[in-house]
C-alpha positions as CSV (number, residue, x, y, z in Angstrom):
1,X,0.9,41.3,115.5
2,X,1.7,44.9,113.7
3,X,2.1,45.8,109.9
4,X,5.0,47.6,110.1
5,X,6.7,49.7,107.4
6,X,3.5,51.9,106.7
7,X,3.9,54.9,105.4
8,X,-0.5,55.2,103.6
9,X,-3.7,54.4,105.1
10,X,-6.5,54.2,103.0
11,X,-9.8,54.5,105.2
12,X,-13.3,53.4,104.1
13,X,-15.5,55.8,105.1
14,X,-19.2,54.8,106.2
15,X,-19.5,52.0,108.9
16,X,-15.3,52.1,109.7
17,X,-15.2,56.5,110.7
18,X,-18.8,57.1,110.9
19,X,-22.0,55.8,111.6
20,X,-24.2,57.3,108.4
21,X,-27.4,55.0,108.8
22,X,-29.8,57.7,110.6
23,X,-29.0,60.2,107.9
24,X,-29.4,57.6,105.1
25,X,-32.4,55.8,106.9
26,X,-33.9,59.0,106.6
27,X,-33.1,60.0,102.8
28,X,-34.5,56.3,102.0
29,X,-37.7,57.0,104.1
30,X,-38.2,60.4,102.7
31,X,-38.0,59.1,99.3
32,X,-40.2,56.4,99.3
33,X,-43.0,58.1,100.9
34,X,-42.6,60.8,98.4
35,X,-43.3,58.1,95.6
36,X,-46.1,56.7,97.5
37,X,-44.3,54.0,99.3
38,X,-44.0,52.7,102.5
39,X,-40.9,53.5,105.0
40,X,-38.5,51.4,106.8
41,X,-37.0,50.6,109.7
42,X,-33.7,51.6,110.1
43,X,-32.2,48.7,111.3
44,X,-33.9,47.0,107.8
45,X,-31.8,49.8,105.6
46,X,-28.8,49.3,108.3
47,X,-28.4,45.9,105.9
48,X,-28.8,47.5,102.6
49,X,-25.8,50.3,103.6
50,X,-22.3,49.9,101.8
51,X,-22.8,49.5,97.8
52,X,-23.2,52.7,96.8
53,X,-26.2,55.0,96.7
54,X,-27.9,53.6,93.6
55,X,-27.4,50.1,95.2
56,X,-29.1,51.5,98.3
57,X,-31.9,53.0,96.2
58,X,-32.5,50.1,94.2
59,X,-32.3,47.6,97.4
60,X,-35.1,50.4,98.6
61,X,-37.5,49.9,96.0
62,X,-37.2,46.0,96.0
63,X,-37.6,46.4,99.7
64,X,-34.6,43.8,100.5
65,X,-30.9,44.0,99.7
66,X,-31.9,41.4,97.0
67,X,-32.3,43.5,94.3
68,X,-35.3,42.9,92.0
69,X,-34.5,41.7,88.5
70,X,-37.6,43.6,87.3
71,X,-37.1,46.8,88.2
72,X,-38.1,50.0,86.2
73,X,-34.8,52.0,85.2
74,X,-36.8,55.3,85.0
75,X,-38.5,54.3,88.3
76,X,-35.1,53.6,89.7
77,X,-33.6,57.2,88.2
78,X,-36.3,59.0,89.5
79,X,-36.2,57.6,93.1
80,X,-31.9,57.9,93.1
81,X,-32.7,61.9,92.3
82,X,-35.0,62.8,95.2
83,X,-33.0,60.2,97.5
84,X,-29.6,62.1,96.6
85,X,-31.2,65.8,96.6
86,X,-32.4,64.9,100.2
87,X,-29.3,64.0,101.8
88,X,-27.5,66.2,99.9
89,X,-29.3,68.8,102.0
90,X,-29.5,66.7,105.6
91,X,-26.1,65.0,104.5
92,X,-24.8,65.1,108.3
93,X,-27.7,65.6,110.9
94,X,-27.3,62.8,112.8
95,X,-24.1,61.2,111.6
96,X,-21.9,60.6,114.4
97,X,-18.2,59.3,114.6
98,X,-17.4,55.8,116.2
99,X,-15.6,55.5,119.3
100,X,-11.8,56.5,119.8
101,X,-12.0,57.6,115.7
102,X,-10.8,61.2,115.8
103,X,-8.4,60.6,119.0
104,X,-6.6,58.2,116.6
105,X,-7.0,59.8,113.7
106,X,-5.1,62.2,115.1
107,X,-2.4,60.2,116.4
108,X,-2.0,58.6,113.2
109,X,-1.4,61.9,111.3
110,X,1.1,62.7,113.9
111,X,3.2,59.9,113.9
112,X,3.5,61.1,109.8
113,X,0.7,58.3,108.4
114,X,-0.8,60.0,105.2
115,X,-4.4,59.7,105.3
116,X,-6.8,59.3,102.9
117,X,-10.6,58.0,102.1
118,X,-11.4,55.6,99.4
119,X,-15.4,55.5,99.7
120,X,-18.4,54.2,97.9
121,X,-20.3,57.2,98.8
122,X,-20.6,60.3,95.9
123,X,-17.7,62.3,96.4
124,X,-19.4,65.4,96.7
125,X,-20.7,64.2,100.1
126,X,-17.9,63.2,101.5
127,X,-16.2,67.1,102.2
128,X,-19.5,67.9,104.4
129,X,-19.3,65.7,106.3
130,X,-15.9,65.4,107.0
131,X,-16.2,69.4,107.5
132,X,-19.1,68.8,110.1
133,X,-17.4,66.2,111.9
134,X,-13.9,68.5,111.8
135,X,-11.6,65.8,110.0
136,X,-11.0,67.4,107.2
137,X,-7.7,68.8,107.9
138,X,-6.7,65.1,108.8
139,X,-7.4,63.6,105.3
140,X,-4.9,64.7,101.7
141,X,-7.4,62.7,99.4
142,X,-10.9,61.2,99.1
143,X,-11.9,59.0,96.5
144,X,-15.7,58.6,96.0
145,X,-18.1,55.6,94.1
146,X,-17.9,58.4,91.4
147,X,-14.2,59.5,91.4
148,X,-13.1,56.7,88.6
149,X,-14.4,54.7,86.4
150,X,-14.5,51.6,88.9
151,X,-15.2,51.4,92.9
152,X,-14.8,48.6,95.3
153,X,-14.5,45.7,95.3
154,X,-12.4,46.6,92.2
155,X,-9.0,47.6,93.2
156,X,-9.1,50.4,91.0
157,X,-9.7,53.1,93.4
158,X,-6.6,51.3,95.7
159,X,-4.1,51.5,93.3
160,X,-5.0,54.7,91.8
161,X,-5.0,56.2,95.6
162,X,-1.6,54.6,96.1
163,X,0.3,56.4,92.5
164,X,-1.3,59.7,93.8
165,X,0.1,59.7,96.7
166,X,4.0,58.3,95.3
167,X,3.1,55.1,97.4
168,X,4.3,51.8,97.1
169,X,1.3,49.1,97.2
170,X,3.9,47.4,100.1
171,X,4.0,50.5,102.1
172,X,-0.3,50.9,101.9
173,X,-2.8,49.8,104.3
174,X,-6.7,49.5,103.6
175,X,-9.2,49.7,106.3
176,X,-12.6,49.3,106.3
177,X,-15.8,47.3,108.0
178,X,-17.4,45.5,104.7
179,X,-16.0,42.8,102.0
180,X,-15.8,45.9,99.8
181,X,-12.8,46.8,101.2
182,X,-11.1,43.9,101.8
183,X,-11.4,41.8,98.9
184,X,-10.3,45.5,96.8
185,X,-7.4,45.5,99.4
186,X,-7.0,42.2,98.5
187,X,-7.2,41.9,94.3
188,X,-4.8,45.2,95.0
189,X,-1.9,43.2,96.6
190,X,-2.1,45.5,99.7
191,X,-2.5,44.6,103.5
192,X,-5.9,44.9,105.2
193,X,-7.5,45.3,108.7
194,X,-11.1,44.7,109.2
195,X,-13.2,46.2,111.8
196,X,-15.8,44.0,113.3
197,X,-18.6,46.8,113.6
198,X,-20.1,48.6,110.8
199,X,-21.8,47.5,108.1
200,X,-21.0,43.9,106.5
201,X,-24.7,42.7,105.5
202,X,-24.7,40.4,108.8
203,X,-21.6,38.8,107.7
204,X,-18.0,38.0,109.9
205,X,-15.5,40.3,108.2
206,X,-13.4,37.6,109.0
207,X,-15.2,35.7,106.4
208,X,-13.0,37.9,104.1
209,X,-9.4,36.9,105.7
210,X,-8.2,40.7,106.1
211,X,-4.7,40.5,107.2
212,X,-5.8,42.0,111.3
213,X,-9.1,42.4,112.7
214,X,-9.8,45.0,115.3
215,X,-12.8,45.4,117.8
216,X,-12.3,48.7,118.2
217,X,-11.1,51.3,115.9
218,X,-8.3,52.8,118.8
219,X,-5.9,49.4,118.4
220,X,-5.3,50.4,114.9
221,X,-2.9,53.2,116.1
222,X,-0.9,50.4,117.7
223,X,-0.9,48.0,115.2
224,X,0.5,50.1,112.9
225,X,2.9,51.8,114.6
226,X,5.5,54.7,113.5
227,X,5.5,55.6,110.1
């Protein structure tokens, strides 16, 4: 099956382009044990990924992605502050790319696609690393958790990506690993394709009913097509 008639692709960021759980394994780690609490494993924070940073911080201090009821906001503010100072500075150290992503990527831009991010990471983090990992002249726009008022699973960030770029909601595509981006995609009245790695808190992303799954981020290219 293809989507055809594309002409936008809005990309989630973490767990669909890159794999960001080292560096954010280690911003978790260094904060705790600066407050006087003990680490994690990565694969443990692996779960907690895909919320936001102040979900991730908070999921940190409760030490599961239950989040505790209880928790002390200044405690909480504190924590966020040395967490996001720390990967601010080590923000792409051992980030990597998934398989086939800048190959297609590039394809993509070339067949005319317009590209763009719609993330639940701080925006200021996202040029860095998209700088590091040389994408950024393959992206027009970026959307981070702190862009707008509202991030996923609200549509917001969706629809306001789609009147930036003079898009049509029919002519827009989102694409991402979580239920984030597909039940935004979905509230948004635009298509969706699901990848099956990433992060999705150990569930299906077919659980979600995007409108394609892929296995592997390279199929995307032939999915969609010619712009």
């Amino acid at each position: 099956m293809k989507l055809k008639n594309k002409k936008l692709i809005l990309f989630d960021l973490d767990g669909t382009l890159i794999d960001s759980v080292p560096d954010l394994a280690n911003a978790v780690n260094h904060t705790l044990t600066t407050i006087g609490k003990e680490p994690f494993s990565e694969d443990e924070i692996r779960e907690w990924v895909g919320n936001g940073s102040a979900t991730l911080t908070k999921r940190a201090l409760s030490g599961s992605a239950d989040i505790d009821p209880n928790l002390d906001e200044e405690y909480f503010k504190k924590a966020h502050k040395i967490l996001l100072e720390f990967y601010g500075n080590n923000v792409c150290i051992e980030t990597k790319l998934y398989d086939g992503v800048k190959e297609t990527l590039t394809d993509l831009k070339n067949k005319g696609f317009k590209l763009t991010i719609i993330t639940n990471k701080p925006f200021a983090f996202i040029d860095p690393i998209l700088k590091n990992l040389q994408l950024d002249e393959l992206f027009e726009k970026s959307i981070g958790a702190d862009s707008l008022e509202k991030k996923k699973p609200d549509p917001l960030p969706l629809t306001y990506m789609c009147e930036e770029m003079n898009c049509h909601i029919e002519h827009a595509v989102m694409i991402g690993d979580s239920k984030n981006d597909i039940l935004a995609a979905k509230a948004a009245g635009i298509d969706s394709i699901g990848v099956t790695y990433g992060y999705n808190y150990g569930d299906n992303i077919s659980i979600y009913e995007p409108d394609l799954i892929v296995e592997h981020f390279s199929h995307i290219s032939d999915i969609l097509g010619e712009a």
